[in-house]
N, C-alpha and C positions, 0 to 999 in steps of 0.2 A: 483414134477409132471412134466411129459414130458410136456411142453406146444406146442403149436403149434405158430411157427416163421417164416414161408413165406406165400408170397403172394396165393400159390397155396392149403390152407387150405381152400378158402373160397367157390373154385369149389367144394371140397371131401363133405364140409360141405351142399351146394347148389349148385348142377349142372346145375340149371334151371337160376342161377346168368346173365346177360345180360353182352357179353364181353368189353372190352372197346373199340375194333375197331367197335362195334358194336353203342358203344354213341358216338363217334368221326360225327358218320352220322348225327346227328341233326343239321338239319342248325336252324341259327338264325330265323328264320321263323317261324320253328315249337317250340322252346322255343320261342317263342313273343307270339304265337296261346297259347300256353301251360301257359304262366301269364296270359294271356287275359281271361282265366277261373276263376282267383280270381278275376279281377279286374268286372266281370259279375255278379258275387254272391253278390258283395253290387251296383247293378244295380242302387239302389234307392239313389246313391250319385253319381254315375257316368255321370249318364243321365242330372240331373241338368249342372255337368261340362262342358258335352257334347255344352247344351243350352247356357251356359254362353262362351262357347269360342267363337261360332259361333254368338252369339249378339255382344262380345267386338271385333271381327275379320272384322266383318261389317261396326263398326262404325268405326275403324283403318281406313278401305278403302275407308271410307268414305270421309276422311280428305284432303286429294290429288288432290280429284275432286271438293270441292269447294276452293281451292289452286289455281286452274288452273283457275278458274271461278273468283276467285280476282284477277289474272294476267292478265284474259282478260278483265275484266273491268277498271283495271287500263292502260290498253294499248289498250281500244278503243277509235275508229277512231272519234267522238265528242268531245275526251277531259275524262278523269278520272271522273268514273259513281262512284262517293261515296258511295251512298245509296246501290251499291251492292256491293263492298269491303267490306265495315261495314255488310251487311249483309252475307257474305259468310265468313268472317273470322269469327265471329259470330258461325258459325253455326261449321266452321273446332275446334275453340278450344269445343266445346262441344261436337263433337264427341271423339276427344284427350281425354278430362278430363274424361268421360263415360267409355269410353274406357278402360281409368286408370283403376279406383275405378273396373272396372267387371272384369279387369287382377288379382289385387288383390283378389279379391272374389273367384275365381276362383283358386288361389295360397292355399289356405286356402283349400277350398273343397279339392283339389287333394292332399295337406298333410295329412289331415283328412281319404281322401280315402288310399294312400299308407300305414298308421300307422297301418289299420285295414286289410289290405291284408296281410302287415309281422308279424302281429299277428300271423294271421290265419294259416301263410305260417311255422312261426315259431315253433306256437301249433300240427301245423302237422310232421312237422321234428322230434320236441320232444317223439310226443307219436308215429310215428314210428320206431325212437331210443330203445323204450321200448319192443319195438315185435320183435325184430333182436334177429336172437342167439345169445349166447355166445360165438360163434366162430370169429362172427364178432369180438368184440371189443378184443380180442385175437388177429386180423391181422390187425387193426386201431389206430394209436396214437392217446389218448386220446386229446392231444391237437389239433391235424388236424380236428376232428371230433368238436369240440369246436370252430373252424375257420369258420366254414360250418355255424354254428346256431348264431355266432356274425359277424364275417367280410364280409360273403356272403350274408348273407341276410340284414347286412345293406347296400351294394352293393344295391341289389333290391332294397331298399327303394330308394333310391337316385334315382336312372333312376323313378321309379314309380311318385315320389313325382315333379320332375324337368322335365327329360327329356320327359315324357310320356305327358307332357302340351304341352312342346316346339316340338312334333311332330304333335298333333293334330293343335296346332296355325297354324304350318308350313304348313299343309298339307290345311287347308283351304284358306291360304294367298297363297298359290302361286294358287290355282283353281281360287280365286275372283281375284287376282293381272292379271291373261291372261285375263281374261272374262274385264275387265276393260279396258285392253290395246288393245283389239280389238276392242273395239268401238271405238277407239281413234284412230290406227291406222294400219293398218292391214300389213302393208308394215314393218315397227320397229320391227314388230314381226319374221321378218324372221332373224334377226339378232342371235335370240335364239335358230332357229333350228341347230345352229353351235355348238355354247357355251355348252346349258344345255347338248346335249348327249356325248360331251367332258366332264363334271361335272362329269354325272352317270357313263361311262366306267371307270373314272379316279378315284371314291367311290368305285365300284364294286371290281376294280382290289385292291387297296388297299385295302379293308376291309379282303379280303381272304388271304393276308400276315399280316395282324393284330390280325385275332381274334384266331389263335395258342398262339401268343405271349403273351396275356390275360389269354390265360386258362397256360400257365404255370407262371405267374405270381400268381394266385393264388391258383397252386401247389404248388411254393415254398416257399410263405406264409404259407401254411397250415403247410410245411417240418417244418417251423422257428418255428412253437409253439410249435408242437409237440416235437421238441427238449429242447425247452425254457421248457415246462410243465415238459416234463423230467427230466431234469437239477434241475430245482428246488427243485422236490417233494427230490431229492438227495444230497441236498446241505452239508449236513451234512457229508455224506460221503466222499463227494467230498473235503471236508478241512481236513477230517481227514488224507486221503492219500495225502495232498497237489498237487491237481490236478487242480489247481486253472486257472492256465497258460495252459495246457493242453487245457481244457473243453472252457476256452473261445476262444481260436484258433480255436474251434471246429464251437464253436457258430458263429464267425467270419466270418466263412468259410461260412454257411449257409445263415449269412446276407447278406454277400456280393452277393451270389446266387440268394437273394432275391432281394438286390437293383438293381444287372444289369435286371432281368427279369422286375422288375418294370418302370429301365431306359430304355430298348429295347423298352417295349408295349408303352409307354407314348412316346417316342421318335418318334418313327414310327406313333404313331396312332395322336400325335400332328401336323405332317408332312402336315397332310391332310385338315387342316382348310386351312391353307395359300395358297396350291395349290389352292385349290379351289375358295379360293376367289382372287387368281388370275384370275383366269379362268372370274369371274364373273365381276372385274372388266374392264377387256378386254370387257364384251358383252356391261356396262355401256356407257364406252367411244366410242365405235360403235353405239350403242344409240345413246347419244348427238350428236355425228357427225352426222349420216344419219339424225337425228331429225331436225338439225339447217339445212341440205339442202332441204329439205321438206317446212320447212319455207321459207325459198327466195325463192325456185318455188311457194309458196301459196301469198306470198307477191306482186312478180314479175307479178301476172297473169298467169305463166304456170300453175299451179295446183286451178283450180277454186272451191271455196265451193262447196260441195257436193262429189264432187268429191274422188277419192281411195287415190290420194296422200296430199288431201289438210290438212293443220292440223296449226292448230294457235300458239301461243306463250305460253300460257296457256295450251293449247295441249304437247306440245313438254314438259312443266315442269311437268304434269300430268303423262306424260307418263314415264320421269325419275323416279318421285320418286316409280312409281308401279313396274319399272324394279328393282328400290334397292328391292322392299318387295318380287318380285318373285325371285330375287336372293338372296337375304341375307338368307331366308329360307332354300335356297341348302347349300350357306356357314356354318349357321347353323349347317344343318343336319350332314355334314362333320363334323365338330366342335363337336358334341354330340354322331357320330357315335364311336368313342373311347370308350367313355363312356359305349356305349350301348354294344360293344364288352367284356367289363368287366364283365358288369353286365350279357350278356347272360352264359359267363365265370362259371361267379358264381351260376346263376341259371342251367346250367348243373350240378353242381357239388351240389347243393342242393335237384334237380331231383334223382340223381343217387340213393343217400340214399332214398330217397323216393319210388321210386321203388326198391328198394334190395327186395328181397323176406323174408317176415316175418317166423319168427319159425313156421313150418309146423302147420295145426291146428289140431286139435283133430278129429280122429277118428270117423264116424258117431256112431257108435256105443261102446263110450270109455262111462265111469260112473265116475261116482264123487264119492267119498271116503264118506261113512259115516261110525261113528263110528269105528276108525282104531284099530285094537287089536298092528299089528307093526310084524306080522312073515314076513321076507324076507328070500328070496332064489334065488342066483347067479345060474345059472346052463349056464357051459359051455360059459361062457360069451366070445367074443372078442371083441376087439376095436381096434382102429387105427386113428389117427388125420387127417393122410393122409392114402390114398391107399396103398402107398408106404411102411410107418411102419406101423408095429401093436405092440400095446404098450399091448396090455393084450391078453395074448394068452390062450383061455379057462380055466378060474378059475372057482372054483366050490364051495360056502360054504352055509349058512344056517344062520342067525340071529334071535331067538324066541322072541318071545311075553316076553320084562320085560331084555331079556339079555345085557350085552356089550360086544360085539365085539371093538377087538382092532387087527388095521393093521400097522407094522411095516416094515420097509425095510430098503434099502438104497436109496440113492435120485436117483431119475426117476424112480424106480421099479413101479411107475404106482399108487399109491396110492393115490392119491389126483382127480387121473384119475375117481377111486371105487366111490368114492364120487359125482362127478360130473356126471357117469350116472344113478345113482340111485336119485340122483335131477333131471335127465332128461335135463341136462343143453346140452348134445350130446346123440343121441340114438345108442343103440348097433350094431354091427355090424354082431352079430352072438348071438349065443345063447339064454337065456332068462333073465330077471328078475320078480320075482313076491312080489308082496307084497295082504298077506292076502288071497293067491293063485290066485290074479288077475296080468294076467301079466301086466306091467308096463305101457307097450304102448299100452294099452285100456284101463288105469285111463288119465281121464283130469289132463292137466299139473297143475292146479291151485288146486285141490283138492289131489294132491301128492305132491306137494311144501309146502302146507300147513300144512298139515302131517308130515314135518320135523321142526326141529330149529337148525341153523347152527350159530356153534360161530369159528372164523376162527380165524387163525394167524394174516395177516391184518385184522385189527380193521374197522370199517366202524362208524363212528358217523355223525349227519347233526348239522346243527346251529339249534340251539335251546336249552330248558332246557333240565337239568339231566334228568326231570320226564320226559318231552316229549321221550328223547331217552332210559330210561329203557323201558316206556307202549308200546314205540314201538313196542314189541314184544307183546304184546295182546291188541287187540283193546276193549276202553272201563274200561281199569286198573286203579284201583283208586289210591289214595296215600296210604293207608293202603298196601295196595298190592304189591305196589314200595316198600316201605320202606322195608317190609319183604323180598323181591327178593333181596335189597339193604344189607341187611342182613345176608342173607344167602350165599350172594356174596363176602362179609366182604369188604365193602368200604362204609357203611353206616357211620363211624366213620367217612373218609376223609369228605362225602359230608357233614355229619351234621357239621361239622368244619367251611364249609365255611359261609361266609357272608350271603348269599341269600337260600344257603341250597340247595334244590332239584329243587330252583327255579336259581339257578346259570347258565350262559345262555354260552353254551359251542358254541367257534369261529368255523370255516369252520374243520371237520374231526378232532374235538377235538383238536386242536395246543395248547392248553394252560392248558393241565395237559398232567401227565406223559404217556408213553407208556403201564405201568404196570397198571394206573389208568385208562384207557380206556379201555383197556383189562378185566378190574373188569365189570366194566358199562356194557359192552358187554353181561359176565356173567350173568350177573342181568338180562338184556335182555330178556336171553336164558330162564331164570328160571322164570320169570312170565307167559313164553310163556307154550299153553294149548297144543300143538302139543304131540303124542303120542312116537316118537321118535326124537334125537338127536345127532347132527352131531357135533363133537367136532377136528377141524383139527389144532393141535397146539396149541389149546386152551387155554394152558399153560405157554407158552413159556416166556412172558413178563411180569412173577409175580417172586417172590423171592421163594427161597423152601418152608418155612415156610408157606406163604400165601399159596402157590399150597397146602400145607399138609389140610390146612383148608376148601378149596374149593372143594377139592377132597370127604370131609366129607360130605360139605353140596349138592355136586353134588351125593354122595351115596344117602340122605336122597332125595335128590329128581329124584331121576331117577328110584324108587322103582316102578315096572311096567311098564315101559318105555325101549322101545330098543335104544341100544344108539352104536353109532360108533364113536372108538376113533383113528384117528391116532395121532400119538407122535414120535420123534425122542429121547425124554427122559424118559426112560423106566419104571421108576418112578411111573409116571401115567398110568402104564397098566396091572400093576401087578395082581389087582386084579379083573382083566378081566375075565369074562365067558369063553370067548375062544380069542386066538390073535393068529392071522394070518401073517406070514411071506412070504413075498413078495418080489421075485426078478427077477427080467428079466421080468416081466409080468405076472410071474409062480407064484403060490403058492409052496413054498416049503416046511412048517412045519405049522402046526396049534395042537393048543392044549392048554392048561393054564397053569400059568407058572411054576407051579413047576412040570408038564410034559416037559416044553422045554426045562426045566433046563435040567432033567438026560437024556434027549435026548443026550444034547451033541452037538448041532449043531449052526450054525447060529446063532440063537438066545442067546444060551448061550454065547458062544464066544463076541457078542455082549453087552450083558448084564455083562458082566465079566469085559469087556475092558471099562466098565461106572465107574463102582464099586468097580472096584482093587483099 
């Protein structure tokens, strides 16, 4: 099968696709707006956290100010007031310990909250996964795509569950920390109008050289799996041509790609804590200095109570520890901005697939298949993966109610192509298809998919039992029913051999029985399945001749009014085909049954000869 191998397949496929210079425009703003949606639909856990930050953020600031209120009573002018010491440290560690205990509470809820968002985020990803063409995952490594639904969105999780507290904390602590420090002293406060807009220019400007550096960070995360996945599903290959040393230089290469984009974002984006609480230290110690001169004029009599400059001893420590909390929040933010750079990183790149455009939908006026008899008819068909090629150039045949069609070629004449538009997995580009003289692209895709059963070359199995994955193919299939499919597929002998039987619990795409033995299972599948025709590509390929001879038997007895489409590269299996179809360059160029293609003389024979000489 020609398959389709660039990136420019996915325009031909979906022109309506959104560019990438086009996502590049989302600022973090609008992905935070854009989370802000999930974290809204579980309102009714959020709002609590909401309450509980602003109760434990309260009493926090609370603590400070009778701090200040035991320093002025231990350093007023009668002599050390006990009874208010005792009673205002009293009161600072129960705001502290309150405090705690609602921090924690609060740590809780917001994991609880984040766990149910990446569910939800994740649920969505999944079953939009499901709605994509088949062209998609044609122009997607499997494993990059796999990056997206585990390393991305537990990205999300982590900003959700952490950072998303430590902004709300932040943002309340530094609103109550000013409101605080104005009452205290209004003078101290002009020291920040220096510092904090030094802060934000100094966030600003780095975050816009950071947050590129994140999203290819986990681009080439994605790169590393997608090769990793690759690699492996091929390892076998890969030892037999001892490519060993090859492939891991390969992989090497990739890691290393991976660790510098990982060292650049973390490097740079770590860069910014320390600035920053540079910066905040500088406003600290401007503080205490102007604070402690404040004091000797309040002390001295320049500055008399009441007064705009006057401010006490208690004052002056009051008002430091509020500058730590309305700065340390900026340092913070810096501190977690990194973070948040990853995750919006990754939440772009979980967005993207989210919005891809799903396989077009059904026609207002498309019908559902009932009762299929199975006549197909190609007329004039063309196709093309891209604009560029066209892989089938007006073919023209006829498949009846009950018949087998068998298409043969040489590799890429397009044959595997036949198959995939008559599943609808790509729609035509020209011509028609009809089945049952309803053209193709007015049956719903789910009542024409269903109407087939397709047993491929790769094998497809899930974890779980034998039985589960024969009844797979009809819902509702009892063990009687298995068994017989099992049967008629001639691997009822392996399973009834094993241990557990039909209850044998096959590992991830069947890894622990043979190729040829999958491939049976497959069969059995195909043959419980009630669909009116049958799609057989290769179907054979991974049995011995022997077995083929006997399945071939029991696929006679059960395809008896059934239309069935076979391609085969071994001709074996087509022999005794209604009609087979030869296929090159996209063309039809012989059709007829085979002991017409024989005295033809052409193609076919010549091929058939060069098997069997």
């Amino acid at each position: 099968m020609n398959r389709p191998n660039n990136a420019n397949l996915n325009k031909s496929i979906n022109p309506n696709r959104p560019e990438r210079q086009k996502l590049d425009k989302k600022t973090a703003k609008h992905i935070f707006l854009r989370l802000c949606t999930y974290i809204l639909k579980y309102w009714y856990i959020f709002i609590p956290a909401v309450i509980l930050t602003l109760f434990s953020n309260q009493l926090s600031l609370l603590g400070p100010k009778y701090s200040g209120l035991a320093i002025d009573a231990i350093a007023a002018k009668g002599g050390v007031q006990l009874d208010a010491v005792t009673e205002n440290v009293i009161k600072m560690l129960f705001c502290y310990i309150i405090s705690a205990v609602t921090s924690y509470a609060l740590a809780v809820i917001m994991i609880k909250l984040s766990q149910k968002i990446v569910y939800t985020m994740r649920k969505q990803l999944f079953e939009k996964l499901l709605t994509l063409p088949v062209g998609y995952f044609d122009t997607h490594p499997t494993g990059d795509i796999i990056s997206h639904i585990s390393y991305d969105i537990d990205t999300i999780n982590s900003t959700l569950s952490h950072d998303l507290v430590q902004i709300m904390t932040s943002l309340y602590t530094v609103v109550g920390s000013l409101v605080f420090m104005w009452n205290i002293s209004r003078p101290l406060i002009a020291v920040f109008l220096i510092t904090v807009p030094a802060s934000i220019l100094f966030t600003r400007y780095r975050s816009k050289k950071v947050r590129p550096l994140f999203h290819r960070r986990s681009k080439k995360l994605g790169e590393l799996n997608g090769y990793a996945e690759e690699m492996l599903s091929g390892c076998r290959t890969i030892k037999a041509y001892a490519r060993e040393e090859e492939i891991g230089a390969r992989f090497n290469k990739r890691n290393t790609d991976s660790m510098d984009a990982y060292y650049e974002a973390d490097y740079y984006g770590a860069a910014m804590g320390p600035s920053v609480n540079f910066i905040n230290n500088i406003s600290i110690s401007l503080v205490t200095m102007l604070g402690g001169l404040l004091y000797m004029f309040s002390q001295n009599g320049t500055a008399t109570e009441g007064t705009l400059f006057f401010i006490t001893i208690g004052g002056v420590a009051q008002f430091v520890q509020y500058s730590r909390k309305f700065a340390g929040p900026i340092n913070e933010f810096a501190n977690i901005l990194s973070e948040l750079q990853s995750a919006f990183s990754a939440a772009e790149r979980v967005f993207r697939i989210i919005d891809e455009e799903p396989e077009p939908k059904d026609s207002v006026s498309a019908v559902a298949l009932n009762n299929v008899k199975g006549d197909v008819e190609l007329e004039k068909v063309r196709f093309g993966y891209t604009p560029e090629k066209e892989i089938l150039k007006g073919i023209s045949f006829s498949a009846l109610q009950g018949k087998t069609v068998a298409i043969v070629g040489p590799t890429g004449a397009g044959k595997t192509t036949i198959i995939s538009l008559l599943m609808r997995f790509y729609d035509i580009t020209g011509g028609s298809i009809t089945l049952d003289g309803i053209e193709c692209r007015e049956i719903t895709r789910e009542s024409l998919r269903k109407a087939y059963t397709m047993v491929l070359q790769d094998t497809w199995l899930f974890r779980g039992t034998i039985f589960e994955n024969i009844a797979y193919g009809r819902e509702g299939a009892t063990l009687d029913e298995v068994k017989a499919a099992a049967r008629a597929a001639r691997i009822d002998g392996y399973i009834e051999s094993l241990p557990d039987g039909y209850d044998t619990v096959l590992t991830d795409d069947g890894v622990n029985i043979s190729k040829g033995q999958k491939q049976l299972i497959t069969i059995a599948r195909a043959m419980i399945s009630d669909s009116q025709m049958l799609i057989l590509d290769e179907a054979t390929s991974n049995v011995d001749s022997r077995t083929e001879i006997k399945i071939q038997e029991a696929m006679s007895e059960l395809m008896k009014g059934r239309t069935c489409f076979i391609i085969a590269h071994r001709l074996s299996t087509v022999q005794n085909a209604d009609c087979i179809i030869v296929l090159q360059n996209g063309e039809i160029t012989e059709m007829g049954n085979h002991r017409e293609l024989l005295e033809k003389g052409g193609f076919y024979s010549t091929l058939y000869n060069s098997q069997f000489s």
